[in-house]
N, CA, C and O of each residue as an XYZ file, in Angstrom:
860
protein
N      13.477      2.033     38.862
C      13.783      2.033     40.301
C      13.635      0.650     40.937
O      14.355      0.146     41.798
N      12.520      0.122     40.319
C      12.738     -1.385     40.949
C      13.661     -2.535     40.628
O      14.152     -3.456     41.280
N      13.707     -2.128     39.376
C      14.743     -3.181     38.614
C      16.229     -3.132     38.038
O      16.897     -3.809     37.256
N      16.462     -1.667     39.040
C      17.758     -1.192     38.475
C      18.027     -1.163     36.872
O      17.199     -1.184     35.962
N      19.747     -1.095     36.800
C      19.921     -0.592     35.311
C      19.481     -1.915     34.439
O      19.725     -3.068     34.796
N      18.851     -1.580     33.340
C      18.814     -2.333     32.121
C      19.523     -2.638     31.445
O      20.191     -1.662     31.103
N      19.965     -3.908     30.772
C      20.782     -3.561     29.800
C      20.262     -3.322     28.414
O      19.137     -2.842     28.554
N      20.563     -3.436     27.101
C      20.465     -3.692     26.290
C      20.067     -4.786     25.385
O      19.518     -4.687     24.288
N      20.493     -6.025     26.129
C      20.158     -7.426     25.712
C      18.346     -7.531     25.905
O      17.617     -8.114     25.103
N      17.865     -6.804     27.186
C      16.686     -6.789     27.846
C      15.710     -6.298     27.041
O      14.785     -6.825     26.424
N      16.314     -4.565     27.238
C      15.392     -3.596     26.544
C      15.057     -3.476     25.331
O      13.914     -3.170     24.989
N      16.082     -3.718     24.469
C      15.990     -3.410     22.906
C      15.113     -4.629     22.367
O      14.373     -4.491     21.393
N      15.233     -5.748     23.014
C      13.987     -7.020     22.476
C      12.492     -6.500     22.945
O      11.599     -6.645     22.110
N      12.148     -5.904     24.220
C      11.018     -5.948     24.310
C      10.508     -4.577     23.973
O       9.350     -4.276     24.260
N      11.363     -3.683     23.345
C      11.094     -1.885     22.392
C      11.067     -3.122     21.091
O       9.919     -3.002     20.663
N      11.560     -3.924     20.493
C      11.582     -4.045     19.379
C       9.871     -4.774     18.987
O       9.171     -4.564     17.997
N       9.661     -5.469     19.930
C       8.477     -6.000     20.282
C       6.901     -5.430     20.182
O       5.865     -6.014     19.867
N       7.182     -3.916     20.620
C       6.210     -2.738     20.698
C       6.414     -1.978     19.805
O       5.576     -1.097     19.614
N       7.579     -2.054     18.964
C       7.866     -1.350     18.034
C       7.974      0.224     18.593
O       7.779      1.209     17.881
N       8.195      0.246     19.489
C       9.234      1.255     19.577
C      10.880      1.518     18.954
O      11.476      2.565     19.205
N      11.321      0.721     18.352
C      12.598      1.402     18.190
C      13.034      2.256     17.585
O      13.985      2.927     17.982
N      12.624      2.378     16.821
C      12.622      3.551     15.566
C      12.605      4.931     16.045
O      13.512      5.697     15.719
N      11.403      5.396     16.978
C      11.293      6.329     17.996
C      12.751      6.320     18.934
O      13.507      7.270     19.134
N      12.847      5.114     19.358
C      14.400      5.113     20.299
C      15.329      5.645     19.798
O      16.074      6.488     20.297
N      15.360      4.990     18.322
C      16.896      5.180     17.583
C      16.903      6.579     17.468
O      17.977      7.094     17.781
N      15.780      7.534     17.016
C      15.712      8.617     16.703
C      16.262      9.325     17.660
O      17.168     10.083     17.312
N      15.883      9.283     19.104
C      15.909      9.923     19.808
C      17.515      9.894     20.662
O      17.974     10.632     21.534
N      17.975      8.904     20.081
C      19.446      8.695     20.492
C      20.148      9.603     19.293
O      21.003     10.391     19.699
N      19.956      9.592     18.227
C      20.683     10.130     17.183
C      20.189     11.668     17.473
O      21.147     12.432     17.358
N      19.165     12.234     17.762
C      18.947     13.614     18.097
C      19.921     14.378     19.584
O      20.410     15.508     19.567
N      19.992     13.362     20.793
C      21.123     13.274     21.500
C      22.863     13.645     20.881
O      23.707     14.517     20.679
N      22.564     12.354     20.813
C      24.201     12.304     19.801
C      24.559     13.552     19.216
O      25.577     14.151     19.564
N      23.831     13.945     18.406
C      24.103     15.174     17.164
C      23.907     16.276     18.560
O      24.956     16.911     18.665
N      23.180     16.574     19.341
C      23.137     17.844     19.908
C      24.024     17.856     21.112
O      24.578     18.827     21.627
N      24.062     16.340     21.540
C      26.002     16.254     21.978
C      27.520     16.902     21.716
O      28.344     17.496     22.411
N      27.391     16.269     19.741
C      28.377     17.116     19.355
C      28.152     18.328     19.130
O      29.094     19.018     19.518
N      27.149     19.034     18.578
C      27.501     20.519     18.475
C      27.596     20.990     20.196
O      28.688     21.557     20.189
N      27.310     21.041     21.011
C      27.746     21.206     22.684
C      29.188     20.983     22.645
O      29.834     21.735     23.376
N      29.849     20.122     21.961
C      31.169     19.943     22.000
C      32.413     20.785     20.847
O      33.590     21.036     21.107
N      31.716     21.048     19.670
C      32.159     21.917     19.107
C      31.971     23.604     19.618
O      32.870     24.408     19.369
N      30.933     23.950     20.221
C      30.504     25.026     20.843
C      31.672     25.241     22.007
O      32.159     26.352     22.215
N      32.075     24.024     22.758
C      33.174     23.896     23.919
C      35.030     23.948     23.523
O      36.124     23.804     24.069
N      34.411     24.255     22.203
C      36.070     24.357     21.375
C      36.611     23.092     20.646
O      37.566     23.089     19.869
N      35.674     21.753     21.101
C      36.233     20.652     20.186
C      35.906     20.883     18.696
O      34.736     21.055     18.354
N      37.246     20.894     17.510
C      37.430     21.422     16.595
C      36.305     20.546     15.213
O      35.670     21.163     14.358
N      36.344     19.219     15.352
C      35.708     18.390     14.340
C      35.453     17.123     15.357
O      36.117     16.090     15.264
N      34.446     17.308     16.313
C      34.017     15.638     17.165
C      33.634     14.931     15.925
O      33.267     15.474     14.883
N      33.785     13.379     16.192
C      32.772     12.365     15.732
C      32.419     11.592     16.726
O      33.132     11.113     17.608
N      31.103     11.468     16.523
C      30.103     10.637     17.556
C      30.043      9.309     17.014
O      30.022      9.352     15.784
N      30.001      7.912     17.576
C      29.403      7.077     16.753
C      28.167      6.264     17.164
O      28.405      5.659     18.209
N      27.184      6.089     16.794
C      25.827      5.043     16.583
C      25.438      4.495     16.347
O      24.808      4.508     15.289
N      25.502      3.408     17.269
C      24.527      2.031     16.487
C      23.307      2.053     16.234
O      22.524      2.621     16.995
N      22.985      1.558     15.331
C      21.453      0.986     14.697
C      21.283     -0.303     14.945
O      22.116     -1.204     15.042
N      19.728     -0.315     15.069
C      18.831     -1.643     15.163
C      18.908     -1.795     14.286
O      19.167     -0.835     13.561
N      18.722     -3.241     13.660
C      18.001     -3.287     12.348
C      16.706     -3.147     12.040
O      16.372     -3.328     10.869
N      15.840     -2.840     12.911
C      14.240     -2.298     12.831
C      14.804     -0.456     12.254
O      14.312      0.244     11.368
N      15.597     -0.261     12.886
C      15.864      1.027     12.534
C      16.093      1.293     11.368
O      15.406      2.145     10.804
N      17.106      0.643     10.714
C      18.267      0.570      9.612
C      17.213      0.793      8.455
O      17.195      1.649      7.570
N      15.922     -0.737      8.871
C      14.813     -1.354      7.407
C      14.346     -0.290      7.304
O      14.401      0.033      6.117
N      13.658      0.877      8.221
C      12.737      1.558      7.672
C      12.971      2.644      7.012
O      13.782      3.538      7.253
N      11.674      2.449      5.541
C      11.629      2.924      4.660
C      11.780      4.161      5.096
O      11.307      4.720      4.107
N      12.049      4.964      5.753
C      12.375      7.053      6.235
C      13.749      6.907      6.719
O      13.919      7.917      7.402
N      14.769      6.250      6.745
C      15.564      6.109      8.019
C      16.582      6.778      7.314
O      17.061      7.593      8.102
N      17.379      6.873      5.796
C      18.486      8.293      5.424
C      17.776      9.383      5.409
O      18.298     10.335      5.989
N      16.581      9.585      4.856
C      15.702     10.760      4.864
C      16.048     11.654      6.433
O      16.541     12.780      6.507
N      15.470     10.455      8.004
C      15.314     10.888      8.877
C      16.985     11.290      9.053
O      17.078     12.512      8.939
N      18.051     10.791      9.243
C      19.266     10.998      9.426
C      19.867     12.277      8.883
O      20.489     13.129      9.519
N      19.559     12.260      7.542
C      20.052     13.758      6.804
C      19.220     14.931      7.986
O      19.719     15.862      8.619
N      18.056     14.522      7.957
C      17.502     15.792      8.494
C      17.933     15.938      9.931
O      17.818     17.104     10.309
N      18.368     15.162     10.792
C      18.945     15.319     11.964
C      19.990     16.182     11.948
O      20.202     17.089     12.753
N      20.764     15.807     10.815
C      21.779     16.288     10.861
C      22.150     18.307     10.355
O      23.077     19.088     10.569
N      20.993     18.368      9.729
C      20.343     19.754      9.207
C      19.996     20.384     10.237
O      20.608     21.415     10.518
N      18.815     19.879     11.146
C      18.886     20.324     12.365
C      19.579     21.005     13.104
O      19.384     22.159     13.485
N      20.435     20.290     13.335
C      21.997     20.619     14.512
C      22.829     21.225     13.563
O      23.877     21.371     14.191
N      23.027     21.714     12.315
C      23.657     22.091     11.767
C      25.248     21.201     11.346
O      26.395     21.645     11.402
N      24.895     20.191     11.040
C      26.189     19.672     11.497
C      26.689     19.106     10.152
O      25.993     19.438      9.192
N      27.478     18.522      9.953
C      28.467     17.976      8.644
C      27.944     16.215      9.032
O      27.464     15.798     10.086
N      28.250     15.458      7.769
C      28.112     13.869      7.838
C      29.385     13.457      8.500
O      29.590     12.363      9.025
N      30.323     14.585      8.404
C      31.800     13.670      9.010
C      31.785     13.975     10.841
O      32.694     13.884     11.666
N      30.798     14.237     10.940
C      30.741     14.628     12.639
C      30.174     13.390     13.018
O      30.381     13.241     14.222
N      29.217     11.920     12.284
C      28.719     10.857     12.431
C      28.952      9.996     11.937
O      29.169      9.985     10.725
N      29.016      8.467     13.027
C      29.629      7.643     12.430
C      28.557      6.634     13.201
O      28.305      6.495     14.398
N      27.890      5.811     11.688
C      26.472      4.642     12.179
C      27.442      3.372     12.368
O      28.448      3.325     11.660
N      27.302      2.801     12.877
C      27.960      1.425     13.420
C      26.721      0.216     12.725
O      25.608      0.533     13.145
N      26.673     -0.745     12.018
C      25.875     -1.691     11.913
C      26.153     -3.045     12.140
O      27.289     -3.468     12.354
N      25.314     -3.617     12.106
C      26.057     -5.320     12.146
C      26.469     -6.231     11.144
O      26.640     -5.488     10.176
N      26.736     -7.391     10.778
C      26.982     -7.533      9.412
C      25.447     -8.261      9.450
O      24.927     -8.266      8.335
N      24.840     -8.717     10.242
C      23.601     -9.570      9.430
C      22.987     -8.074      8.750
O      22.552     -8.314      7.624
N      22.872     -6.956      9.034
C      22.172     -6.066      8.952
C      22.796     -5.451      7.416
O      22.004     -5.353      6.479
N      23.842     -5.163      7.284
C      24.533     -5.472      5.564
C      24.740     -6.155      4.931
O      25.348     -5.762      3.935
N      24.467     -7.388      4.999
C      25.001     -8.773      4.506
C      23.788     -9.159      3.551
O      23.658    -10.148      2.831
N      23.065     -8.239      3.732
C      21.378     -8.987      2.654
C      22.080     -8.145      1.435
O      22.414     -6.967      1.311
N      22.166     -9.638      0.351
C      22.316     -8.394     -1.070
C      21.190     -8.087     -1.448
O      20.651     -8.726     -2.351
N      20.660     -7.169     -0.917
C      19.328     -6.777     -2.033
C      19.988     -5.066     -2.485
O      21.038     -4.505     -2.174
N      18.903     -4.663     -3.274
C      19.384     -3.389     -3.593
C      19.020     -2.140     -2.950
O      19.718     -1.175     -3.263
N      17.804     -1.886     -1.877
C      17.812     -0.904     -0.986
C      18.643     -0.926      0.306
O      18.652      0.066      1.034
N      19.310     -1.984      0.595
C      20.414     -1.840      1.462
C      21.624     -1.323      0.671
O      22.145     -0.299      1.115
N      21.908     -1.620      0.075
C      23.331     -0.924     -1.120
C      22.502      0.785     -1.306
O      23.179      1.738     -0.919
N      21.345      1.028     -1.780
C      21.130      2.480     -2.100
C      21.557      3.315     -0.660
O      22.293      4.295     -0.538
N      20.749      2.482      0.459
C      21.158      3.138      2.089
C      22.244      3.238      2.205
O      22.448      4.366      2.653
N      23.181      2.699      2.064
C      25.058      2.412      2.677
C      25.330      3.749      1.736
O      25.851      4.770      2.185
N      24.832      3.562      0.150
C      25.429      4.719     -0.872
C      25.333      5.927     -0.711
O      26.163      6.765     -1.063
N      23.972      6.179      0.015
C      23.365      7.600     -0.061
C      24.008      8.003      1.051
O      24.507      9.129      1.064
N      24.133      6.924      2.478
C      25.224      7.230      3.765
C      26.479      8.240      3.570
O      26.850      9.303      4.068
N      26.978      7.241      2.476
C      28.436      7.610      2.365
C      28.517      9.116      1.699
O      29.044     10.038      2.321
N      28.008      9.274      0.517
C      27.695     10.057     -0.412
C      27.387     11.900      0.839
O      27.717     13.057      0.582
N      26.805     11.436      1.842
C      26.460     12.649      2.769
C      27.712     11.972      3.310
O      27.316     11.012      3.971
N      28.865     12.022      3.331
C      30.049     11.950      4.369
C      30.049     11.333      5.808
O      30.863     11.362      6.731
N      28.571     10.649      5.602
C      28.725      9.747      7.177
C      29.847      8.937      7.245
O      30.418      9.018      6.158
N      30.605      7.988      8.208
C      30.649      6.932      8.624
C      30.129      5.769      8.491
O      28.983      5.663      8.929
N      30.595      4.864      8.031
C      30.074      3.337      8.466
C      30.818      2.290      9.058
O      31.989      2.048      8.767
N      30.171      1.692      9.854
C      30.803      0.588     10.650
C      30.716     -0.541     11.076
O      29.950     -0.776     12.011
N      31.492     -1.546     10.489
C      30.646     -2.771     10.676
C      30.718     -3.515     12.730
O      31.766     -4.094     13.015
N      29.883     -3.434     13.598
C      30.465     -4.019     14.688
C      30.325     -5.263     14.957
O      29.481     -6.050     14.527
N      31.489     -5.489     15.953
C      31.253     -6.874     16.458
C      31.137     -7.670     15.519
O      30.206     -8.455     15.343
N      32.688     -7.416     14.429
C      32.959     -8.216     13.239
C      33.185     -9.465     13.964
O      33.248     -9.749     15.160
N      33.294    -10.167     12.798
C      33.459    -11.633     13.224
C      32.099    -12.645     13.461
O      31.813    -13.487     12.610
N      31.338    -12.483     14.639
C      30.370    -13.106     14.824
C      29.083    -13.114     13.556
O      28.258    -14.028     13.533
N      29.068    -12.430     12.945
C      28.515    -13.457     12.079
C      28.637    -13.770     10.615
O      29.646    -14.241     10.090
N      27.496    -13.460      9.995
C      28.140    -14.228      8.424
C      28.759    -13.758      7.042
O      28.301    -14.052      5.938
N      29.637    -13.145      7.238
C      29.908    -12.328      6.119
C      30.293    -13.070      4.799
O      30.761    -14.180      4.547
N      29.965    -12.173      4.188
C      30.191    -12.760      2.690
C      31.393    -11.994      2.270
O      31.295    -10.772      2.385
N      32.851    -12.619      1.663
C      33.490    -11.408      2.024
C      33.557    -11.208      0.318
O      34.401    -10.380     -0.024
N      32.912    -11.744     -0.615
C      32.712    -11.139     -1.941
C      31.773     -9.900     -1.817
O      32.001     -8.908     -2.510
N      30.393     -9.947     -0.677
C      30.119     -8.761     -1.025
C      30.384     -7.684      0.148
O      29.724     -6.645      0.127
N      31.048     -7.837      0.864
C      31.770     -7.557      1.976
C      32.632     -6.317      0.824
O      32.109     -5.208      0.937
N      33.720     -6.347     -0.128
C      34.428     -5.899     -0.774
C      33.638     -4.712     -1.414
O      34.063     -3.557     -1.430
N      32.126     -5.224     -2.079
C      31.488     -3.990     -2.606
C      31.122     -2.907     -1.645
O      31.008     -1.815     -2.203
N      30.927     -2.903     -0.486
C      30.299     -2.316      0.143
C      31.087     -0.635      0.812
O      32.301     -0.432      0.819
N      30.513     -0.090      1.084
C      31.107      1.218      1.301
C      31.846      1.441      2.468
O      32.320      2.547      2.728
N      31.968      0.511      3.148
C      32.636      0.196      4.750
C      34.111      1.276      5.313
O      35.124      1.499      4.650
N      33.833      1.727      6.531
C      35.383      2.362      6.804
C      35.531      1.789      7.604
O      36.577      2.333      7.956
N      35.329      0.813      8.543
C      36.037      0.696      9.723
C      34.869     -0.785     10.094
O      33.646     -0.887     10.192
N      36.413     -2.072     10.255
C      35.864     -2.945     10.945
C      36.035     -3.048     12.351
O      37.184     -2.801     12.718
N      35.360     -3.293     13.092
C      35.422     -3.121     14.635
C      35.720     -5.053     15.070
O      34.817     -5.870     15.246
N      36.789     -5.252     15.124
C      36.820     -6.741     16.117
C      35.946     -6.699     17.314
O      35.905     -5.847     18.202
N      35.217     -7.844     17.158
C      34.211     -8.459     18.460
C      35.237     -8.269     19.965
O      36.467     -8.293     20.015
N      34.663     -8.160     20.632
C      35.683     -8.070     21.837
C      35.937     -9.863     22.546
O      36.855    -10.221     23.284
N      34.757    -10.732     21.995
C      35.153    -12.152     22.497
C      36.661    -12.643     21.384
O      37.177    -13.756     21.478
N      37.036    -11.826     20.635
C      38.357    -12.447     20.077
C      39.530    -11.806     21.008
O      40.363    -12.482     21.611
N      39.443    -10.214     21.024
C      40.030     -9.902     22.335
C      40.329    -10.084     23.228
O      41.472     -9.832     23.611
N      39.210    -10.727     24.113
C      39.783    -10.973     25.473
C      40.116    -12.522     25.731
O      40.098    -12.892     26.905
N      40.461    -13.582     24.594
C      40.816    -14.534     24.770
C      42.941    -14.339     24.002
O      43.767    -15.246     23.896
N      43.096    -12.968     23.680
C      43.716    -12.335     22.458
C      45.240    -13.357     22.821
O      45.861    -14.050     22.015
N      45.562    -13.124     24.460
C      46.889    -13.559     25.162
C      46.946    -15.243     25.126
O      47.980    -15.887     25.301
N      45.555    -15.846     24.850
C      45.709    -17.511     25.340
C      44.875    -18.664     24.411
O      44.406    -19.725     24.821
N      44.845    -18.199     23.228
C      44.049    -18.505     22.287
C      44.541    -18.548     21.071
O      43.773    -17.830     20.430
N      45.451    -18.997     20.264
C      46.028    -19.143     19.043
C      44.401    -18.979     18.005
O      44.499    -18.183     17.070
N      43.500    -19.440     18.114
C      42.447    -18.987     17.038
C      42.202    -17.551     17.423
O      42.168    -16.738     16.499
N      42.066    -17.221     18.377
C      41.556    -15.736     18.427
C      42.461    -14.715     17.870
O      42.171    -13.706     17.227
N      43.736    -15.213     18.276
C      45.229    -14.297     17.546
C      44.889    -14.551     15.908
O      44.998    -13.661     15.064
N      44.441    -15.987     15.610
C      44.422    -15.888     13.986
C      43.337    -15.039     13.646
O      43.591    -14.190     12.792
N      42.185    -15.067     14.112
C      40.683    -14.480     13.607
C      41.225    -12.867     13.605
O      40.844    -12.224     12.627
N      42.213    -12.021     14.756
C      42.353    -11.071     14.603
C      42.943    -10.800     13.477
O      42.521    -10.264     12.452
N      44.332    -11.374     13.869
C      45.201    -10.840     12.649
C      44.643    -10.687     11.514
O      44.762     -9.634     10.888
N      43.637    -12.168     10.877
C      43.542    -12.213      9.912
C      42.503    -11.105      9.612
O      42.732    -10.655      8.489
N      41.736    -10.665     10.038
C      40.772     -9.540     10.513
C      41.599     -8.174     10.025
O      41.039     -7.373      9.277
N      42.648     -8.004     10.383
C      43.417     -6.842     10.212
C      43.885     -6.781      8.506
O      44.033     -5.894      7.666
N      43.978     -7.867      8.545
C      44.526     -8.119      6.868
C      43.782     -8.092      5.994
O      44.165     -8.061      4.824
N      42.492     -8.097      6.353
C      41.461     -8.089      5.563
C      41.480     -6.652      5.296
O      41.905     -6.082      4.290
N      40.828     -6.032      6.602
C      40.419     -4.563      6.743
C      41.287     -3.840      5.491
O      40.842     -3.371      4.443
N      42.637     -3.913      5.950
C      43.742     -3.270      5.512
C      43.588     -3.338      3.585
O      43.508     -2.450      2.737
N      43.599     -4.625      3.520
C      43.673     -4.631      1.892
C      42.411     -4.637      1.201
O      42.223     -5.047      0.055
N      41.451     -4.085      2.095
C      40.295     -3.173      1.311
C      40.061     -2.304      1.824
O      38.877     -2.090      2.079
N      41.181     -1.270      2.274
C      41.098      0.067      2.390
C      40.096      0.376      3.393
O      39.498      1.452      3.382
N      39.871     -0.596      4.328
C      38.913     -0.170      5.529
C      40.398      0.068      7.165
O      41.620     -0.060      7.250
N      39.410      0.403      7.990
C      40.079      0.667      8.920
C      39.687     -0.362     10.708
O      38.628     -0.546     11.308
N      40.649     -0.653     10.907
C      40.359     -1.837     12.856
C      39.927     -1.149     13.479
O      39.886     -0.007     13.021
N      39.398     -1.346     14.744
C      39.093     -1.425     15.883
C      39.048     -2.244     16.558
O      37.943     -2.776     16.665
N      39.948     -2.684     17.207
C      39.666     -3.544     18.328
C      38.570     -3.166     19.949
O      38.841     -2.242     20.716
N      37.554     -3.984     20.110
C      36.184     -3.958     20.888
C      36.957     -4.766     22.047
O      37.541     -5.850     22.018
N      36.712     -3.703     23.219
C      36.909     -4.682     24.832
C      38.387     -4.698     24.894
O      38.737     -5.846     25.167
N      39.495     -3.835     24.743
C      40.526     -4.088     25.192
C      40.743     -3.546     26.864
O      40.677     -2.441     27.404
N      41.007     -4.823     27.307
C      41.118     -4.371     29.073
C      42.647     -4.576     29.653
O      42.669     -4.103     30.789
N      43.407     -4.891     29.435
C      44.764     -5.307     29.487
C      45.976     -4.863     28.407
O      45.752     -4.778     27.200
N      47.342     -4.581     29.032
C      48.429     -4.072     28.449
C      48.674     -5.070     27.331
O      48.727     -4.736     26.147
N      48.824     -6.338     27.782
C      49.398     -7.646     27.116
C      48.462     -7.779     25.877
O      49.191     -8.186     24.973
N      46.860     -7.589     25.281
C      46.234     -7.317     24.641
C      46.603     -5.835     23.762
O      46.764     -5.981     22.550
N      46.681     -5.041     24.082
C      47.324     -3.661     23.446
C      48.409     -3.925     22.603
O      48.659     -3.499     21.476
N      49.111     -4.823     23.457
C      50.375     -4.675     22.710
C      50.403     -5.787     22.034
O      51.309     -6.072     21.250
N      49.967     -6.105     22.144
C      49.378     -7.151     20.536
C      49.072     -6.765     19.379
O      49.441     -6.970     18.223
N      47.920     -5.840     20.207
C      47.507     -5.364     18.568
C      47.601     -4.755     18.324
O      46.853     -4.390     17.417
N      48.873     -3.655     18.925
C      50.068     -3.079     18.218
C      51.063     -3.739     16.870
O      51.502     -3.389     15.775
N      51.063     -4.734     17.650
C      52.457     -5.175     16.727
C      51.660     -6.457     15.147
O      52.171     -7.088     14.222
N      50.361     -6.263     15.617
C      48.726     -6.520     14.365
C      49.013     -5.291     13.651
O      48.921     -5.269     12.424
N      49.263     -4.533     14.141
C      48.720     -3.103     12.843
C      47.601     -2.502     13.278
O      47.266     -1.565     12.554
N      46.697     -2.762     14.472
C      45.241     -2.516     14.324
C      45.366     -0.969     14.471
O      46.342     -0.581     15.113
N      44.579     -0.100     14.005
C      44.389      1.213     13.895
C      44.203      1.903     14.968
O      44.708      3.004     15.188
N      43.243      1.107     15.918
C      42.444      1.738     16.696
C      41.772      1.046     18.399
O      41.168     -0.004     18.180
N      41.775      1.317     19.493
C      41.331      0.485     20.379
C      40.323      0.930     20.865
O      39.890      1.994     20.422
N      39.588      0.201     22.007
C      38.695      0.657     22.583
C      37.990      0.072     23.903
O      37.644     -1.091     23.695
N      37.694      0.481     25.097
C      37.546     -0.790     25.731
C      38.580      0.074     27.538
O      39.258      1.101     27.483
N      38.394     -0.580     28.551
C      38.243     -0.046     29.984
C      39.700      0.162     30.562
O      40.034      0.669     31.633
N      40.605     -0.464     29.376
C      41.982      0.081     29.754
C      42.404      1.273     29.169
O      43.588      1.590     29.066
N      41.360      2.012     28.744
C      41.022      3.486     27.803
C      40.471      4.301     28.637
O      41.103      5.217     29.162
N      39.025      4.028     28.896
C      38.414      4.641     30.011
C      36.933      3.777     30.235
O      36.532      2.825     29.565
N      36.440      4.266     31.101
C      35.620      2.974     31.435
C      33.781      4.559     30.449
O      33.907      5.747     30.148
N      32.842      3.881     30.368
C      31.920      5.230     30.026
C      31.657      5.888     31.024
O      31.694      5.575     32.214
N      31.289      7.148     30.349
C      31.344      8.503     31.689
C      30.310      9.596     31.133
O      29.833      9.528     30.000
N      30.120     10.254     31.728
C      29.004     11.067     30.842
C      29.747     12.589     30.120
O      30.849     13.135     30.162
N      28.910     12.753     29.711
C      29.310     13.838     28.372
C      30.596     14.900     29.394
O      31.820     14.786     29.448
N      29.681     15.867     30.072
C      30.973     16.657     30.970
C      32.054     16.158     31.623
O      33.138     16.695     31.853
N      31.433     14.497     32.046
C      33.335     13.871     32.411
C      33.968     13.447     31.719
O      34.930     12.775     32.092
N      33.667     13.684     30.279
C      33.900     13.109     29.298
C      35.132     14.328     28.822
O      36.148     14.097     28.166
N      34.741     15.478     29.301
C      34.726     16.025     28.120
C      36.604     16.640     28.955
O      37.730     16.811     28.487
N      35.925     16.783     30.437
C      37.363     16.764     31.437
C      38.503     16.147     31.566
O      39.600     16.630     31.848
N      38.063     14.507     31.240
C      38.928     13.612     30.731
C      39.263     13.711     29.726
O      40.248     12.989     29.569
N      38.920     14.399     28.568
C      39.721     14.468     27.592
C      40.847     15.380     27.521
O      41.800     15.273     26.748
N      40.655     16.316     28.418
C      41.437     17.165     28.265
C      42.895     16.959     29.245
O      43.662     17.887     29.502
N      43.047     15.747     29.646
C      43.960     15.278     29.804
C      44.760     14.339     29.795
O      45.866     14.081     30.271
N      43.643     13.640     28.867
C      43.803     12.134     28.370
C      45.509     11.861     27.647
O      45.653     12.856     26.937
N      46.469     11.220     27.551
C      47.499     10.582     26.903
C      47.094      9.385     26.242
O      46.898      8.315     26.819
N      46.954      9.623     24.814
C      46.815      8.582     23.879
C      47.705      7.662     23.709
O      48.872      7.959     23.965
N      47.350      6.143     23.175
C      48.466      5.425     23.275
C      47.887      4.560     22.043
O      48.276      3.423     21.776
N      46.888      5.280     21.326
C      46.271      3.959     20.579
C      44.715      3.692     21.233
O      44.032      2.748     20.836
């Protein structure tokens, strides 16, 4: 009340600090999941939700354990969830990050790398990894109309995705002239305030039901 809304940049450093996040993440993914079954209960046939992880979240040693069982809970399938990560957060080759991504996939989750681009991928082990869907950063986006590097970082982004059998997203599309770009990119998928701006679950759920897709 005093400090109005938070963002994220704020909160998640000083939960990560107290070590709260883990508790957070949980409690967003217990949301999420009892979101979608509310939405399958409302007649939506197969929702997918998607969720980001901290990487405080991601490291700890309970964190597929805790996920499967969320998902037992709510009764729900792995293809109803989709974890979003970052690449610093996959990019460590060690071997309990590869068992996590495996055991992910293996239960029919989702994975997602966000806010590709910004940082360091390795794209040798980028290739091993179990990945469906790269999400473009939205700072390549919204420079998409006036920026010859940002048009290359996409495209080339798309070409990647594509010829390892992963899938785009373009992050932050706010404009027609952007859309139709990355239309004529190939990108799979958009996302971003020329879509809809966020809304909560029941206006969510109103707007969908009259939503016209365009991509």
């Amino acid at each position: 009340p005093e400090l109005g809304l938070i963002g994220p940049a704020q909160f998640i450093q000083v939960a990560e600090g107290l070590q709260l996040m883990v508790p957070i993440g949980q409690w967003v993914l217990d949301e999420a999941l009892g979101q979608i079954k509310a939405w399958k209960a409302a007649g939506w046939h197969e929702p997918r939700v998607a969720v980001n992880l901290s990487s405080v979240q991601f490291r700890a040693a309970d964190f597929v354990p805790s996920v499967l069982d969320a998902l037992r809970r709510h009764d729900l399938a792995g293809k109803n969830l989709e974890l979003e990560l970052t690449e610093r957060m996959v990019m460590d080759e060690d071997e309990d990050t590869a068992t996590k991504l495996a055991a992910l996939k293996t239960a029919g989750i989702g994975l997602a790398i966000d806010d590709f681009g910004t940082g360091y991928s390795s794209l040798s082990h980028l290739r091993t990894l179990p990945i469906d869907r790269l999400k473009i950063d939205q700072s390549f986006v919204r420079e998409l109309t006036d920026s010859r590097d940002c048009f290359a970082i996409t495209e080339a982004t798309i070409r990647l995705a594509s010829s390892l059998g992963m899938l785009t997203i373009a992050e932050g599309v706010e404009t027609e002239a952007q859309r139709t770009i990355l239309r004529q990119l190939h990108v799979n998928a958009t996302q971003g305030f020329l879509i809809a701006h966020p809304m909560g679950a029941n206006d969510f759920m109103a707007w969908l039901r009259t939503a016209t897709f365009k991509n």
